[in-house]
C-alpha positions as CSV (number, residue, x, y, z in Angstrom):
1,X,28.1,-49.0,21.6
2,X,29.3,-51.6,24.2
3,X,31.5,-54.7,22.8
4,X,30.9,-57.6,24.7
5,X,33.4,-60.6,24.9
6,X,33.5,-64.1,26.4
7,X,36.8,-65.5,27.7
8,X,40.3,-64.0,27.3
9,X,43.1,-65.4,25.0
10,X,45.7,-65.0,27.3
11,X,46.4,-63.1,30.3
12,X,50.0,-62.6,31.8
13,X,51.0,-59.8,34.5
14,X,48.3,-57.3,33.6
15,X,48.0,-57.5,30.0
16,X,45.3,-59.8,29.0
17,X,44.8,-60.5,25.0
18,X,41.7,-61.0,23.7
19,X,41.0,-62.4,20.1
20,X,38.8,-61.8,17.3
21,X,37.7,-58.6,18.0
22,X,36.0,-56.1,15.8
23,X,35.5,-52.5,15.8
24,X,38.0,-51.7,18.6
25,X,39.6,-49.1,19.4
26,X,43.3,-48.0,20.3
27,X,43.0,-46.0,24.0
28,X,39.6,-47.2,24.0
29,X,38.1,-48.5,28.2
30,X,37.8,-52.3,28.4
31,X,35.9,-53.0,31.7
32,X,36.5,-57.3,32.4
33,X,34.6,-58.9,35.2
34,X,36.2,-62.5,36.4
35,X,35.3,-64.0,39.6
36,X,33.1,-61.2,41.3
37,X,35.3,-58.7,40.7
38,X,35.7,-55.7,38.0
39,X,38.6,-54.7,36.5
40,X,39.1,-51.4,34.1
41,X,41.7,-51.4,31.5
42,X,42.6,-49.5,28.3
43,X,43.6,-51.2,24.8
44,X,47.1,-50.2,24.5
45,X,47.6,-52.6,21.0
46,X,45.6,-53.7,17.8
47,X,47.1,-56.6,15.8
48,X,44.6,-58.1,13.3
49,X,41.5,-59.2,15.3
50,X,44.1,-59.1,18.3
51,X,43.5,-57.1,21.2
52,X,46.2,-56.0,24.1
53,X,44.9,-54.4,27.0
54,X,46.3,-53.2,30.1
55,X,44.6,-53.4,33.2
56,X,44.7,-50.7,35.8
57,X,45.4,-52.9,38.8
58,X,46.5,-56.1,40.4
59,X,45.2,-59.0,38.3
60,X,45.5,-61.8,41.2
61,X,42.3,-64.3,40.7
62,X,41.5,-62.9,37.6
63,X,40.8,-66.4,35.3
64,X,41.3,-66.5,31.5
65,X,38.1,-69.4,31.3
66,X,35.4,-67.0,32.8
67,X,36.5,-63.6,32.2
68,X,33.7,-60.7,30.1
69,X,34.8,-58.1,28.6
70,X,33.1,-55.2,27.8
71,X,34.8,-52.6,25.0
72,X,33.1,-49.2,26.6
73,X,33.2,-47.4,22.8
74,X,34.9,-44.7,23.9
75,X,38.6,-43.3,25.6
76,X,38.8,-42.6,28.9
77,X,37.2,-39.6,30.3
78,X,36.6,-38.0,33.5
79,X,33.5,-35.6,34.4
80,X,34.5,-31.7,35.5
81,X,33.2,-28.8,36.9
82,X,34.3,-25.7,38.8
83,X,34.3,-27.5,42.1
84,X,37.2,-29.5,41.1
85,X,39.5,-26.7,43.3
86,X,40.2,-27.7,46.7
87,X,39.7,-31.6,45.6
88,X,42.0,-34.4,45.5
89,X,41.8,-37.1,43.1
90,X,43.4,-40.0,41.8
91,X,45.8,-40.7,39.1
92,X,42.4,-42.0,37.1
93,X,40.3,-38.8,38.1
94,X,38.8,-40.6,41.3
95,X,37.9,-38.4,43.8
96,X,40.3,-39.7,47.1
97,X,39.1,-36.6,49.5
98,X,35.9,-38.3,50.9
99,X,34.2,-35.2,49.1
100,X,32.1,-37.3,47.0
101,X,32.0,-37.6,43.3
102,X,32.5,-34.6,40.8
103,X,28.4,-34.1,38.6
104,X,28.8,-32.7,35.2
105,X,26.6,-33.6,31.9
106,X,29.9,-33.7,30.5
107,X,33.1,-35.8,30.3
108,X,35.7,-34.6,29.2
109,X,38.5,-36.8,26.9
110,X,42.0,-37.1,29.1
111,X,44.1,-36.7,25.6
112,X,42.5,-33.8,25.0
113,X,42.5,-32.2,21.5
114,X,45.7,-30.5,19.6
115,X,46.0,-27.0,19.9
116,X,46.0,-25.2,16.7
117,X,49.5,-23.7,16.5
118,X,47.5,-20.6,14.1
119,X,45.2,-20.5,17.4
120,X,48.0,-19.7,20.0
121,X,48.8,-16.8,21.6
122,X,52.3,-15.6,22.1
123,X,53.1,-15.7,26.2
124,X,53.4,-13.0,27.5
125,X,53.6,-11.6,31.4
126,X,55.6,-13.1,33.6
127,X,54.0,-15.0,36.7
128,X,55.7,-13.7,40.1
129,X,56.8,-16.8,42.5
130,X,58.3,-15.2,45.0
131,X,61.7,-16.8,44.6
132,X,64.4,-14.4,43.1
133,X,66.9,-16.7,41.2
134,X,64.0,-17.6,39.0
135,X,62.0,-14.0,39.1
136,X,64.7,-12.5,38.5
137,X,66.8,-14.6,36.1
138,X,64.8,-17.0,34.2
139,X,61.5,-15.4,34.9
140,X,58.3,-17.4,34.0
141,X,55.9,-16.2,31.5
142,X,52.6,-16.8,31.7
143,X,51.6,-19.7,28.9
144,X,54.7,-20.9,29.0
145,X,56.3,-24.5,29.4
146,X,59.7,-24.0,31.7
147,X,61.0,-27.4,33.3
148,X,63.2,-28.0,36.3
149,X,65.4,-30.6,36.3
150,X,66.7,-32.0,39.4
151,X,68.0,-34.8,40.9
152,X,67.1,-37.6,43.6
153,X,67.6,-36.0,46.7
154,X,67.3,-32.5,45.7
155,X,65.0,-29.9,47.1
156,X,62.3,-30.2,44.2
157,X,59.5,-31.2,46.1
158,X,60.2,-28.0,48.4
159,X,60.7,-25.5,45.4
160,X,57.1,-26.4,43.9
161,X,55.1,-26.2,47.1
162,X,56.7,-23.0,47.4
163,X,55.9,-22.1,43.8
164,X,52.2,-23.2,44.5
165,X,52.2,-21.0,47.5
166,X,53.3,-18.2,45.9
167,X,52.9,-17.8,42.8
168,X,50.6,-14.8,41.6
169,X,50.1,-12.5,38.5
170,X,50.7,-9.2,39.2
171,X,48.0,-6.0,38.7
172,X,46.2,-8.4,37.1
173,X,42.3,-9.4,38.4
174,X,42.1,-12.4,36.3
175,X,41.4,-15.3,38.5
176,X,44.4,-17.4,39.2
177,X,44.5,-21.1,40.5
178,X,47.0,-24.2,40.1
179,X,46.8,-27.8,39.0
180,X,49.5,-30.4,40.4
181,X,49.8,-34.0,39.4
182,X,52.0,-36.1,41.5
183,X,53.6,-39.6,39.5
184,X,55.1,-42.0,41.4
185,X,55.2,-39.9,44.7
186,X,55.9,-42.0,47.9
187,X,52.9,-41.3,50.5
188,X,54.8,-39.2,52.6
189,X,55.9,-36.4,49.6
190,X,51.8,-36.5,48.8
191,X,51.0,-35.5,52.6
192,X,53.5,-32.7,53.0
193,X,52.5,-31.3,49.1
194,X,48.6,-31.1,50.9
195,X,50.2,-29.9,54.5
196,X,52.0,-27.4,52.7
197,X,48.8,-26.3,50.6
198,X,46.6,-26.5,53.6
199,X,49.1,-24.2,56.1
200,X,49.6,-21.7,52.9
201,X,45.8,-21.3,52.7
202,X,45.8,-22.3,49.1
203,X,44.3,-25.3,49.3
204,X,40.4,-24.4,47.7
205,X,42.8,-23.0,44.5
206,X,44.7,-26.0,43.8
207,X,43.1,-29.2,41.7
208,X,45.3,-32.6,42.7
209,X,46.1,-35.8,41.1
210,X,48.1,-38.3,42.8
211,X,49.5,-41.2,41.8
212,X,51.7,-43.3,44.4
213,X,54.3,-45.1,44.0
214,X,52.6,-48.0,44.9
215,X,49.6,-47.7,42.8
216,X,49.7,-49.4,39.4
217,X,52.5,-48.4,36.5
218,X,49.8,-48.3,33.8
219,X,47.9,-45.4,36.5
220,X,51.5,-42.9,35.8
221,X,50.9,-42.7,32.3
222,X,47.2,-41.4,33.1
223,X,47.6,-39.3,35.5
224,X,49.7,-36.2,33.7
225,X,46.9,-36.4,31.1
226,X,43.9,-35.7,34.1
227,X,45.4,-32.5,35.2
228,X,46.0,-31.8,32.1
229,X,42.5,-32.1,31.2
230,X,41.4,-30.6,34.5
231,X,43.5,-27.7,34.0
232,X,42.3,-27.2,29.8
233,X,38.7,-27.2,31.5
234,X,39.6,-24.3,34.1
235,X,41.6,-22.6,31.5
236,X,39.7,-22.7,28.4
237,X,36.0,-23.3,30.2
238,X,36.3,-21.1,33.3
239,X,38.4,-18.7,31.6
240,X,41.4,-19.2,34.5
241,X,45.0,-18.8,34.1
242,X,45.9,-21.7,35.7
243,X,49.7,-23.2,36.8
244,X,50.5,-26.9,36.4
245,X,52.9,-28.6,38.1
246,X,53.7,-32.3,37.2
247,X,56.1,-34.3,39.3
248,X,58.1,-36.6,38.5
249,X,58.2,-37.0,34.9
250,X,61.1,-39.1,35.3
251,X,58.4,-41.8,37.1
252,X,56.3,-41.2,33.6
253,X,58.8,-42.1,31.4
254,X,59.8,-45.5,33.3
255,X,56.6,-46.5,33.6
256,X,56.3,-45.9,29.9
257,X,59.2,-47.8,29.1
258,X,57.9,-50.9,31.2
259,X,54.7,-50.7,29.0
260,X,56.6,-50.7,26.2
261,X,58.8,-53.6,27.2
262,X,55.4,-55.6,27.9
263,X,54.4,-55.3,24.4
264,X,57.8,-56.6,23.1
265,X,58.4,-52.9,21.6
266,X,61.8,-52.5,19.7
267,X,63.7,-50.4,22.4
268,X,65.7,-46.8,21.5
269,X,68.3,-45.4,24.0
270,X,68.5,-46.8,27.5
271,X,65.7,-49.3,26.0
272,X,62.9,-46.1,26.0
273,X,60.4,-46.3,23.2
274,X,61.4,-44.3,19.9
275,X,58.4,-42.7,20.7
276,X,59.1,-41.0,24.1
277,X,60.1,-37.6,22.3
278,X,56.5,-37.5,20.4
279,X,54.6,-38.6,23.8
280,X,56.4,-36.0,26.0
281,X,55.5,-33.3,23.4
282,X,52.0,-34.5,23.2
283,X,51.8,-33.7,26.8
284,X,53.6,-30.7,26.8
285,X,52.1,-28.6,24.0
286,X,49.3,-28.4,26.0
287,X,50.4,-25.7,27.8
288,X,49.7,-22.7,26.0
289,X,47.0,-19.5,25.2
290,X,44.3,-19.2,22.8
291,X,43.7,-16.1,20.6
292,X,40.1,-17.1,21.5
293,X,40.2,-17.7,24.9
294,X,40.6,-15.8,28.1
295,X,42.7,-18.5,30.3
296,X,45.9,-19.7,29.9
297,X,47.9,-22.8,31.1
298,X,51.4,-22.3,32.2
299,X,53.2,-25.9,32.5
300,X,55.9,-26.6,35.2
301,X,57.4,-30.0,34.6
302,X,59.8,-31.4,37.4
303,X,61.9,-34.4,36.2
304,X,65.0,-36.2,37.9
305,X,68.2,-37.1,35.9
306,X,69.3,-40.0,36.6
307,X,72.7,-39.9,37.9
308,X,72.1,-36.1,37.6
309,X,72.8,-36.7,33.7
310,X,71.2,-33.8,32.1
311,X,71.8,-35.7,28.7
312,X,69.6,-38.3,29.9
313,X,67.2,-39.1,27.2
314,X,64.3,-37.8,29.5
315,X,66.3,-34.0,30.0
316,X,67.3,-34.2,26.7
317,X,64.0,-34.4,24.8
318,X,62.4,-32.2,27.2
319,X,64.8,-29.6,26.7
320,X,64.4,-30.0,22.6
321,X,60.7,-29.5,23.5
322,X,60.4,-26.8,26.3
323,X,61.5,-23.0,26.3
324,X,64.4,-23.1,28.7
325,X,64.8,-25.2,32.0
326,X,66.2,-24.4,35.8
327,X,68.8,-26.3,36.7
328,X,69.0,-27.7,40.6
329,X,72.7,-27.9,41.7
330,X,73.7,-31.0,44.4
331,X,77.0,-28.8,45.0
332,X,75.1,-25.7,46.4
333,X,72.4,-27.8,48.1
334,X,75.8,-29.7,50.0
335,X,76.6,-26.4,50.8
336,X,73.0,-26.0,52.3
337,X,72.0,-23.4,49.8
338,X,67.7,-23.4,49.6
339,X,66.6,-23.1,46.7
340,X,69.9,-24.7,44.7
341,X,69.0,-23.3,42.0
342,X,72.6,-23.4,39.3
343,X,71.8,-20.5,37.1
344,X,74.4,-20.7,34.6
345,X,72.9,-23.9,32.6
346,X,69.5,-22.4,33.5
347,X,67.4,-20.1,31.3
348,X,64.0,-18.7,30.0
349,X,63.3,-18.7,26.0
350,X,60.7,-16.5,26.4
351,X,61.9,-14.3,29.2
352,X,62.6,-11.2,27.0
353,X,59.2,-10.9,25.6
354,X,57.8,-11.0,29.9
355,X,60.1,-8.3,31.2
356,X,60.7,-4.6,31.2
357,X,58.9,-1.4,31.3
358,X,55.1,-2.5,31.9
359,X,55.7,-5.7,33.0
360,X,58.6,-5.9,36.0
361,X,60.6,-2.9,35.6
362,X,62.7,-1.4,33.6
363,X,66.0,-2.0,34.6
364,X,65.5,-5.8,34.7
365,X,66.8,-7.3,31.2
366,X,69.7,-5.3,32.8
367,X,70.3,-7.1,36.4
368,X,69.8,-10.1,34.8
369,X,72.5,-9.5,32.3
370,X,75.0,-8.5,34.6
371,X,74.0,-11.2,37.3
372,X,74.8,-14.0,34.7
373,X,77.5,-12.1,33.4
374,X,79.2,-11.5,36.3
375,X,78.7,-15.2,38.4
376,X,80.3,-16.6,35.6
377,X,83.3,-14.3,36.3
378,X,83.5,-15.2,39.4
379,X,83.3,-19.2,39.0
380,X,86.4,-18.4,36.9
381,X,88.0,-17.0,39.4
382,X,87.2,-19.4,42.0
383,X,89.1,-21.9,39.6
384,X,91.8,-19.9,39.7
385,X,91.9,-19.4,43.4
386,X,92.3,-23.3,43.9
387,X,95.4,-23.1,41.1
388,X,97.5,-20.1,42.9
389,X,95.4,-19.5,46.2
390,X,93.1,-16.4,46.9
391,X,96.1,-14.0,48.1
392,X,97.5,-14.1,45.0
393,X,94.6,-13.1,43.1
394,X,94.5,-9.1,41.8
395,X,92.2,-6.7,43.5
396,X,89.4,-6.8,40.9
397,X,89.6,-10.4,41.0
398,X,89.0,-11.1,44.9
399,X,85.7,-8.2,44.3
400,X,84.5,-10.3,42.0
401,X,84.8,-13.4,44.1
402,X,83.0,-11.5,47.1
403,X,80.4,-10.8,44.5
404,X,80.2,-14.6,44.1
405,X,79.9,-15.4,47.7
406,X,77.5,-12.7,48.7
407,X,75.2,-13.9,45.3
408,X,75.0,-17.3,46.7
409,X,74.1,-16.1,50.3
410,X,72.0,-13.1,49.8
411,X,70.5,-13.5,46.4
412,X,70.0,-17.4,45.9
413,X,69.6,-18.3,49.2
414,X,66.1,-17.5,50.9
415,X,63.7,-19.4,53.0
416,X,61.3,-21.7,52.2
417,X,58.7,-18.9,53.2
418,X,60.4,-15.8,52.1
419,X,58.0,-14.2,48.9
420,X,60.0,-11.6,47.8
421,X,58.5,-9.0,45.4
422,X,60.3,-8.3,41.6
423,X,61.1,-4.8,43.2
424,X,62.9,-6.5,46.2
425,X,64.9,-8.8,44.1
426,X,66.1,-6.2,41.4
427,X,67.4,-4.0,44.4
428,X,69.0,-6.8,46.1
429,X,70.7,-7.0,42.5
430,X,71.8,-3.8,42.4
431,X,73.1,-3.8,46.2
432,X,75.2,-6.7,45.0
433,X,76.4,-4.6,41.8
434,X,78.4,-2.2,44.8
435,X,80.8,-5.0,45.3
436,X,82.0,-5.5,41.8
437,X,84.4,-2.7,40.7
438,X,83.4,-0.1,38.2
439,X,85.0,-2.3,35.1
440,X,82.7,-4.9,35.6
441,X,79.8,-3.3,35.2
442,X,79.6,-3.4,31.5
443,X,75.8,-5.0,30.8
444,X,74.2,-2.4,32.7
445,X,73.5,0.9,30.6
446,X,74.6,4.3,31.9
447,X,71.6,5.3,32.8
448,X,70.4,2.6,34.6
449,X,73.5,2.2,36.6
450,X,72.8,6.3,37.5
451,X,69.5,6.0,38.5
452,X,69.3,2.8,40.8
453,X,73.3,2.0,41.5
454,X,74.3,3.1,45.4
455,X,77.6,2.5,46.5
């Protein structure tokens, strides 16, 4: 039932206050027409018979004498059906692709419901993306939530359009298809993300939300919660298994701590709500699969560190909350390494349950092992080259340094339209094995190293 008001209390940037209110709703849709124009907002606080709301938009001309406001009743929602793939759409769920609106009998609530923990499945099968530092050593799993963290500058935006591009489930028919939500973006990031999806030919399988830079802050903190609702629908309605990418939830969190700052919030560390943690992990959990169900969603969120601090409070949380995280390196993407991918701080929780016999191959908890293993050697060594210079280093030692190099060049580094295969990247492991000497060669089992080892 519709709440109608006359005249606002007080109105200041685009919060307007509206007193003695009844039966109102936290998160519910205010709609306020002043001067000929409309206005949609969302109550973001309840104090007494006090209500704040926040208005999605520029509230120039908007006057406090002759304003009405309208209390919709409800949250906001957004109608969906199956022909939401190959749209684009706003960071409210408008369509922006000249397509015309989406018709359902339904709408569909953008905070979605909790997932009953009893009700989840454990993830399982790994999701091929045709880029071998994260195939092959922190290999997503299908239901999974696995974060990159970056930094401004970084190849990021590259690395998910070529994850989108990609990305498949192996001997599998189930019907695969993406969702990406774009916070903050400037325009030109938005066009090449739809060039890049257009010249792939995967355009008709992805659903996008963008949000620009320019469009209103309260607009960020909707948008991550439309494709996630978008993607629940495909997975849990249309029985997809469906990838989401969300970038940048650095933009999210900002714009959540300038909401906070409007309501006069007591700030926590680097004056971000106390709440951030329980907000991010509202939007993270999600991702996930039902017992129940036959889709899954699989959630990729990209965040920059500020300062490339990776104990930012933003990294930090999401690393408390997600099941590993890949790491982007600014020293190997100076060095013009694509994608700079660091893989020593980078890892997959749930990695060991998506790999093996009868999902990759047999022999892959093995590479991976003796990849990690063996890098780490060799940025040891490296430290010590710069301390007594590389002639003075022992025979084993400058191997395992060559191992290091040729890792970097062969291994990490690929093109931005190279797909390689789990079978392509596992041998390319064990050709790089053939440079370490025998000794080093210790998290690789006898009879793996017999059967696909060549020197």
């Amino acid at each position: 039932m519709n709440i109608e008001y006359i005249k606002l209390k007080h109105l200041e940037s685009a919060i307007v206050t509206v007193d003695k209110v009844n039966d109102v709703g936290y998160g519910e849709i205010v709609t306020i027409t002043s001067e000929g124009k409309t206005y949609t907002g969302q109550v973001m606080a309840i104090e007494d018979d006090l209500a704040m709301v926040q208005v999605f938009g520029d509230t120039t001309g908007m006057r406090v004498d002759n304003a009405v406001v309208t209390f919709e009743g409800h949250p906001l929602s957004i109608p969906l059906n199956a022909s939401i793939l190959g749209r684009v759409f706003d960071g409210l769920g408008n369509p922006i692709d000249g397509g015309g609106a989406v018709f359902s009998n339904k709408r569909y609530n953008i905070n979605g419901s909790a997932m009953n923990p009893v009700a989840r499945e454990y993830p399982k099968n790994f999701i091929q993306t045709g880029i071998s530092a994260i195939d092959g050593l922190m290999t997503i799993i299908r239901g999974q939530k696995l974060p990159i963290f970056s930094g401004s500058g970084l190849d990021h935006d590259r690395i998910a359009a070529q994850i989108i591009r990609q990305s498949q489930i192996r001997h599998s028919d189930d019907d695969f298809c993406f969702v990406f939500g774009a916070i903050g973006v400037q325009k030109d990031e938005a066009d090449f993300f739809e060039e890049t999806f257009r010249a792939a030919g995967v355009q008709d399988q992805v659903a996008s939300f963008i949000n620009l830079a320019d469009d209103p802050v309260m607009e960020r903190l909707i948008t991550p919660k439309c494709a996630l609702t978008a993607a629940e629908y495909l997975a849990f309605e249309e029985h997809k298994h469906v990838l989401v990418l969300l970038t940048d939830i650095t933009s999210y969190a900002e714009a959540l701590r300038e909401i906070s700052n409007l309501r006069e919030e007591v700030p926590s560390r680097k004056g971000f709500p106390g709440y951030l943690y329980s907000d991010l992990a509202a939007m993270y959990e999600r991702a996930g699969i039902l017992r129940s169900g036959k889709g899954s969603i699989t959630l990729i969120p990209i965040l920059s560190m500020p300062n490339d601090d990776i104990t930012h409070p933003i990294p930090d949380l999401t690393g408390y909350i997600t099941e590993g995280q890949i790491v982007l390196s600014r020293e190997l993407s100076r060095r013009g390494i694509y994608p700079a991918i660091d893989i020593l701080p980078s890892l997959s929780r749930l990695m060991k349950d998506g790999i093996g016999e009868g999902f990759t191959r047999e022999d892959h908890a093995d590479v991976m092992r003796q990849i990690y293993a063996s890098y780490a050697k060799a940025q040891e060594v490296r430290n010590l080259a710069q301390i007594i210079g590389e002639d003075d280093l022992s025979e084993d030692d400058r191997k395992v340094l060559a191992f290091g190099d040729a890792f970097e060049k062969q291994f990490l580094q690929q093109e931005f339209t190279e797909n390689r295969s789990i079978e392509e990247t596992l041998d390319l492991g064990w050709q790089l094995f053939s440079l370490l000497p025998d000794g080093e060669l210790s998290q690789v089992s006898p009879e793996m190293k017999e059967k696909y080892l060549k020197r």
